[in-house]
Structures are given as structure tokens and as C-alpha cells.
ROTIKOL-681756 format. One record per residue (C-alpha): x, y, z; residue number from 1. Coordinates in pm, 1 decimal. Each point is the difference from the previous one (the first is absolute). Example, Ala and Ser with C-alpha at 12.3 -4.5 7.8 and 13.67 -1.06 7.14 Angstrom:
          u          v          w   resi
     1230.0     -450.0      780.0      1
      137.0      344.0      -66.0      2
***
This chain:
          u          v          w   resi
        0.0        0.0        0.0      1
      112.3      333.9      -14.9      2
      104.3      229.2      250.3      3
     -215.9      293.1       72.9      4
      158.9       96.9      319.5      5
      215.2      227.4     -149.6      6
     -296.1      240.9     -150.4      7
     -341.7      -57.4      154.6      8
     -239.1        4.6     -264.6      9
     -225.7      274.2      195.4     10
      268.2      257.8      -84.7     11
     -137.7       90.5     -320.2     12
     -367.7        7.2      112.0     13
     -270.8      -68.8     -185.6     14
       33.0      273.0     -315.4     15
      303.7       88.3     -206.9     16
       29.0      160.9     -350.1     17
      146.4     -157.2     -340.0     18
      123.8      269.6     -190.8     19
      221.9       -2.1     -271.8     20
       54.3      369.5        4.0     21
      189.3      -19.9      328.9     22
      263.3     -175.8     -129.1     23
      246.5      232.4     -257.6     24
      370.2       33.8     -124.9     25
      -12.5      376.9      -26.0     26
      162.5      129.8      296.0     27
     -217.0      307.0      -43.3     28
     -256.4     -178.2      109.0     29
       99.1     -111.3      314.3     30
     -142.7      312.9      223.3     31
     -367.2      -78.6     -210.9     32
       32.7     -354.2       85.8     33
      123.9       35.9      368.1     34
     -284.0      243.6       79.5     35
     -297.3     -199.2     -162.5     36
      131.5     -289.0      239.0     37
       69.6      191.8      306.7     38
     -435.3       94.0      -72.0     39
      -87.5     -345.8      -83.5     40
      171.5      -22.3      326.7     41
     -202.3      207.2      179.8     42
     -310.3     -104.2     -138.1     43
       -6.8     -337.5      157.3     44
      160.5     -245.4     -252.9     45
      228.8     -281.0      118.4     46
      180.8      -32.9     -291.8     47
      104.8      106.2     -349.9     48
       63.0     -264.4     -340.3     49
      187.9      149.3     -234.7     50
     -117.4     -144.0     -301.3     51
      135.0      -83.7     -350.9     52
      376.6     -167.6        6.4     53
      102.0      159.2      315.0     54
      290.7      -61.9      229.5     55
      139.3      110.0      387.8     56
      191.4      308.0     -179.9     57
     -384.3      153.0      -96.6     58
     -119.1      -28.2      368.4     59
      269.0      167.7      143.7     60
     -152.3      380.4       20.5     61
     -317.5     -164.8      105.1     62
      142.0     -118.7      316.1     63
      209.8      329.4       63.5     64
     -294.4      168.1       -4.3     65
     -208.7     -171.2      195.9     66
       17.0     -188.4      375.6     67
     -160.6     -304.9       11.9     68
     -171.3      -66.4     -375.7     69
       88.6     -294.6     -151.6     70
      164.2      -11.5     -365.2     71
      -38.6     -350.1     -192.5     72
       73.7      -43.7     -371.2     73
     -273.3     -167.2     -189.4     74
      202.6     -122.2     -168.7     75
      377.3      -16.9      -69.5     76
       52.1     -239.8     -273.5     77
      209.9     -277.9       94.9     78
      130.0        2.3     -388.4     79
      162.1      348.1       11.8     80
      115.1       -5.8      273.2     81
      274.5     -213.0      155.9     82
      -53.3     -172.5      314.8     83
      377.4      117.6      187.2     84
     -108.9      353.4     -101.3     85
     -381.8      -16.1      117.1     86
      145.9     -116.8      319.4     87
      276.2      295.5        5.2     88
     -256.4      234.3      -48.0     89
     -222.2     -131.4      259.4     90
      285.0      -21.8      257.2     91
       61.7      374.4      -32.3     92
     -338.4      105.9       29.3     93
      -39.8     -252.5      278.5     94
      303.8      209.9      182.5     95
     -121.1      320.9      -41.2     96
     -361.5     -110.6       43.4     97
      -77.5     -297.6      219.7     98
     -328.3     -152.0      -60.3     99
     -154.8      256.6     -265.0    100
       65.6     -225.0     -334.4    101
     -202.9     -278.9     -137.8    102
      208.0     -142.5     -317.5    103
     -254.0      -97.0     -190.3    104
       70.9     -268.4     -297.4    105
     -173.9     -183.4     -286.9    106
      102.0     -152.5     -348.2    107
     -167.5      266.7     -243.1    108
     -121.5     -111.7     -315.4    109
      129.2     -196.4     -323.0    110
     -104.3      294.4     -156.5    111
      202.6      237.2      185.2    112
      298.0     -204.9       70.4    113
      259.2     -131.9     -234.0    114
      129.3     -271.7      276.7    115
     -319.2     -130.9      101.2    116
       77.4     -401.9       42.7    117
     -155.0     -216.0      220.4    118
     -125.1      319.2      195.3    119
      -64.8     -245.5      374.9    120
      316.3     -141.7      -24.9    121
      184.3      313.8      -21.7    122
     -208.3      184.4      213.9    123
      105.9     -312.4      286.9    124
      387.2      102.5     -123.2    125
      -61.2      345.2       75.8    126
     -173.9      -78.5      365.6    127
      329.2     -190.7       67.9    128
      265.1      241.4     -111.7    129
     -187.4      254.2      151.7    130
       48.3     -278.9      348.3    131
      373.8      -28.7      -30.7    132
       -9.9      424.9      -33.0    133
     -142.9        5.0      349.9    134
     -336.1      154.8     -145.7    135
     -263.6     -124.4      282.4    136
     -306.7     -175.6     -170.0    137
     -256.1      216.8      244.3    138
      155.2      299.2     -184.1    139
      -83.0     -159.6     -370.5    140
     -351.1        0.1     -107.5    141
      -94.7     -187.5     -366.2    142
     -247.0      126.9     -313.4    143
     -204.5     -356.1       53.5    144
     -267.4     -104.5     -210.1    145
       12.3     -379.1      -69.2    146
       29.1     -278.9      281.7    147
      313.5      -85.1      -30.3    148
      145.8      392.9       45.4    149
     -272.3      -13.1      300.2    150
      142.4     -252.6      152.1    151
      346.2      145.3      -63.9    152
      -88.2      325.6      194.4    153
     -117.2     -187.0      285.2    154
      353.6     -164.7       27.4    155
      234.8      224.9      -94.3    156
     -140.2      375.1       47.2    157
     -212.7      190.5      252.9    158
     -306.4      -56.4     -256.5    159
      -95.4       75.6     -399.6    160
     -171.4      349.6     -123.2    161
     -216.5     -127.6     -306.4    162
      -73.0      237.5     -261.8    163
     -319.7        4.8     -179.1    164
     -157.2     -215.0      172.4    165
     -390.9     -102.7      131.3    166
      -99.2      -56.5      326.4    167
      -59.5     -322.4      -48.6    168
      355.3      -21.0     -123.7    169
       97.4      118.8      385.0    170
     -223.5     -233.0      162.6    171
      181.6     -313.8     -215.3    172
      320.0      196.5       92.1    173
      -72.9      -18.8      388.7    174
      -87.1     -352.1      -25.6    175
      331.8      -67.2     -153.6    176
      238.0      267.4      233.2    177
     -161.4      -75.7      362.5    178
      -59.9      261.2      207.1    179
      348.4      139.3      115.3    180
      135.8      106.3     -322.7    181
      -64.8      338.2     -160.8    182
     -252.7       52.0     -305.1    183
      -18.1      295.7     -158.2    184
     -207.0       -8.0     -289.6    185
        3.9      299.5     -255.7    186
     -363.9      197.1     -110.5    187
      -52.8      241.7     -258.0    188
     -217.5      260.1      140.9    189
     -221.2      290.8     -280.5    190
     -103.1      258.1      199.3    191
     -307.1       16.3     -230.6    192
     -400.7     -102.9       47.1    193
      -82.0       35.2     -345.3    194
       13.7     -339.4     -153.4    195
       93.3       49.7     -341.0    196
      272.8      249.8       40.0    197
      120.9     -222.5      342.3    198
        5.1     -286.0     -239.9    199
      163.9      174.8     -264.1    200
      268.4       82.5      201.2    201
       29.9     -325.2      126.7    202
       49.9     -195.0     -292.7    203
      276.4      240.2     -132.4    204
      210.3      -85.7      289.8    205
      -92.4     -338.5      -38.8    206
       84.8      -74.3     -376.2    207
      337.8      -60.9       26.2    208
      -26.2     -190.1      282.8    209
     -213.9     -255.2     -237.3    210
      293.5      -85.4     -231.5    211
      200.1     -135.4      269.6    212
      -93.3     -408.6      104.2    213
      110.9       35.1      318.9    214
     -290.7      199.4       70.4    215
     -263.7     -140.5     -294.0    216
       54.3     -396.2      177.8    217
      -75.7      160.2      361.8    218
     -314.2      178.6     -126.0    219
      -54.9     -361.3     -170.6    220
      111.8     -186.6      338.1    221
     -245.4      236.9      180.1    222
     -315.7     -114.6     -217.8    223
      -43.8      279.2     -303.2    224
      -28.3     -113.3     -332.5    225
      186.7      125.3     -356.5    226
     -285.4      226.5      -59.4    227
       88.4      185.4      318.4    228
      379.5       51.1     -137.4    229
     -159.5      153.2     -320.4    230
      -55.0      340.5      -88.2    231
      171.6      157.3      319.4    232
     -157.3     -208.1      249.2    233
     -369.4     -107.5       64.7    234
     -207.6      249.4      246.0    235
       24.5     -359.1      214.7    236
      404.6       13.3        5.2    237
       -2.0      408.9       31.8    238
     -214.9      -12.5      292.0    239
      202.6     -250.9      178.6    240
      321.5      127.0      -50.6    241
      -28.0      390.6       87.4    242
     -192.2      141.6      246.0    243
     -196.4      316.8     -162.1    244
     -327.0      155.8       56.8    245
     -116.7      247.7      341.2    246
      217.4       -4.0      255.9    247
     -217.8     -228.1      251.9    248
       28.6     -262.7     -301.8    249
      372.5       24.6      -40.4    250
       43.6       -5.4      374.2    251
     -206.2     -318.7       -2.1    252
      179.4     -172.8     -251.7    253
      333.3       65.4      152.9    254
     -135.1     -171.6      323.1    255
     -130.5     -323.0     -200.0    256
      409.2      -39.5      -72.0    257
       79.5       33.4      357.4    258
     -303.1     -248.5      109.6    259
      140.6     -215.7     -249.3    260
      323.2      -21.3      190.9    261
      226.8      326.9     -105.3    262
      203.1      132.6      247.4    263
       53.0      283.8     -144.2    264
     -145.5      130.2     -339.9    265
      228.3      233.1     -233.2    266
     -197.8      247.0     -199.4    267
       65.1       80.3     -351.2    268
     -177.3      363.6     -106.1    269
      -82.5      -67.3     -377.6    270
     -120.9      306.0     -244.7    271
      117.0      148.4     -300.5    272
      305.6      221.2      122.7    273
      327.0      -47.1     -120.8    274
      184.1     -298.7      145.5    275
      265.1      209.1      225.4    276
     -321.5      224.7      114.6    277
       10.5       18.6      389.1    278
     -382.2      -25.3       75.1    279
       14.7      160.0      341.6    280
     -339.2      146.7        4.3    281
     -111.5     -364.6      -53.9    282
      212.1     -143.8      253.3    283
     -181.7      236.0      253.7    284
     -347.7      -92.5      -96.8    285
       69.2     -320.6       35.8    286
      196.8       13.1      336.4    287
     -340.1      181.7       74.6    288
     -236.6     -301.4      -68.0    289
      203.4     -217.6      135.5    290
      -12.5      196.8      336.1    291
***
């Protein structure tokens, strides 16, 4: 099993953010990016995914500017980068920042990565260079959607943080982790209650998303059919995997992941601003119905 002594899961609470705009290489960025945290902060989230590719280097002015939020990636691809150097990275941070870093790992896609082989095997390689670095499995959390990936979270990480995923998909999840380990399951959230533009919103964030198999054979796994894969995503498959509408309706569909078995739920804003867009006016609304 793994060991969770080392981070208690309750650190991160019960709502974080998944943002790709919080992660950047411009260093002109980093005053934006450390005050948007140091408010998500303040607002009462537990922790901060920095989406996309990311690595320990982008949560650095996170944690600087903050006291106590937690910075995962979601994820760091164990193709780009090398295991020695992921756990170089995370030994620095660890130094300067005890206990505020989640590293956060999955395979990617065939699609995305020239490498991808055998993606469980090398994703056990990683887990066990990342061992012989000294890089504590309560401090490694995995981008889980299968049973086998499940199963390897339970043993050799603090839990998995699913992306695009179904509560039903946590409650299989739970059933496979037990109750000590961590799962964090990702949810896209439109702050929107008209259907058809909530909807339309949705399924542009989700069209690329239905190109990759990963995620087509876990939307299969989980009971939709072809026709809900088609044309951007049935109303069935939208509706299940992003929470939009008023806020009492988004608020209750956040809770049906966390009476599924989520620990902790991390929130995705999805609307048609430009990827690096900080949506800090959104955060705070939903902080606010979330209160």
C-alpha cells in the first residue's frame, strides 16, 4: 500500500482549481500568476493543478506566494521528462517547500507522444526510479483511469486524480483504491444556465478530448455508446462530464462526485477565453457557491 503519512489527504480539502493558465514560461508572468494563487488562496481552495504538460519548475511562484495551498501537476508526462530529473526537481522544491507539492504523473497520449510503448510498463519503471531517487510514494499522485493504473495508485502513490471522468467512474474508482488513498477526480464546470450556449461551450472543450482512446474506451468502459462520441458528444455524455447550468445545479453536481467517493474535486472553469486567460472573476463566483 502506499504511504500517506507523509501528506494527509485532508490538506488539500475538498475544492482545488485545474488551470492551465497558471502554469507559464514567461517570467513576466510570474507576479500575474503568483497573485491569482495567493487569491485562490484566500478564497478557500486547497489546492491548485496546473494543467497541460506541466512540471515542479511551473509551481514554484505558486507556492512563494502562497502559505499553505497545495500545487500538484496534472500531469507531468512521464515521456518528456526523465525520471533522475523529475526527482531533482522535486527534491529542491521539497527543500525549500516541505509538504506543498503533489508530483503529479500519467503516460499522455499516442497521439501526443512519440515514445509511447507499453505505456503501464513504463509508467511501473518510472514509479521505481522515482523509489531509488528517494521520491516518497505519498508525495506522487497518478492520472488513473483504467484498473490496472487504479490499482497502481493505490500501491505506489498517495492516490490517482482522473480527468474527465463520471461519477460513476469515481464510485468504480473507490471500489478499486479503498478508502485511505487520495482521489481527486477532475470536473469541468460552465458557469452558464442556458442550455444551448452551456452545451456549446462544452463540447468545444470537449472535441479534442474525443480523438484520444484513452478517453473514448473509458467513456465506452463507463456505458456510452459510439453515437455519444459523435458529433462533439451526446447531450447524455455533455451532461455527465461538466457540471453547467444555475449555480444550485452545479453545486449539486459537484457533491454527487464527492458522494461518489472524491476526496477532493478539482474544478476546471470552461468558456470561450483564450487558453492563458486567468478567469478570476469566475474563480470568485465559484468560491462563492461553494461557500
Amino acid at each position: 500500500m502506499s504511504d500517506t503519512a507523509g501528506f494527509p489527504k485532508q490538506t488539500i480539502g475538498r475544492y482545488g482549481v485545474w488551470s492551465v493558465a497558471l502554469r507559464s514560461e514567461d517570467p513576466a508572468r510570474r507576479g500575474e500568476l503568483a497573485e491569482a494563487a495567493a487569491e485562490l488562496e484566500e478564497i478557500g481552495f486547497g489546492a491548485v493543478w496546473l494543467g497541460g504538460n506541466s512540471a515542479a519548475r511551473h509551481a514554484v511562484p505558486l507556492i512563494e506566494a502562497t502559505s499553505r495551498l497545495t500545487v500538484g501537476t496534472s500531469i507531468q508526462s512521464i515521456w518528456q521528462y526523465e525520471a533522475g530529473a523529475s526527482a531533482a526537481a522535486f527534491a529542491e522544491l521539497e527543500a525549500a517547500h516541505p509538504g506543498r507539492f503533489l508530483l503529479g504523473l500519467g503516460v499522455s497520449h499516442a497521439k501526443l507522444a512519440d515514445q509511447y510503448r507499453r505505456p503501464y510498463s513504463a509508467l511501473v519503471a518510472y514509479l521505481d526510479a522515482l523509489d531509488g531517487a528517494g521520491v516518497p510514494a505519498g508525495r506522487r499522485v497518478l492520472a488513473a483511469l483504467g484498473p490496472r493504473t487504479l490499482e497502481l495508485s493505490r500501491d505506489r502513490a498517495l492516490g490517482a486524480i482522473p480527468y474527465l471522468v463520471t461519477p460513476e467512474h469515481t464510485a468504480r474508482a473507490r471500489g478499486i483504491l479503498g478508502e485511505a488513498p487520495l482521489l481527486a477526480p477532475e470536473l469541468k464546470v460552465v458557469l452558464e444556465p442556458d442550455a444551448s450556449r452551456a452545451r456549446a461551450l462544452a463540447r468545444a472543450s470537449l472535441a479534442p478530448y474525443l480523438a484520444l482512446p484513452n478517453y473514448t474506451g473509458n467513456f465506452l468502459r463507463l456505458g456510452f455508446a459510439e453515437e455519444d462520441l459523435a458529433g462533439g458528444g451526446s447531450d447524455r455524455l455533455i451532461d455527465a462530464v461538466f457540471a453547467w447550468g444555475e449555480e444550485g445545479r452545479i453545486r449539486d453536481r459537484i457533491d454527487t462526485f464527492h458522494s461518489a467517493g472524491a476526496d477532493h474535486v478539482a474544478l476546471q472553469l470552461v468558456d470561450d477565453a483564450p487558453r492563458d486567460t486567468l478567469p478570476r472573476e469566475a474563480w470568485r463566483r465559484l468560491a462563492s457557491l461553494l461557500a
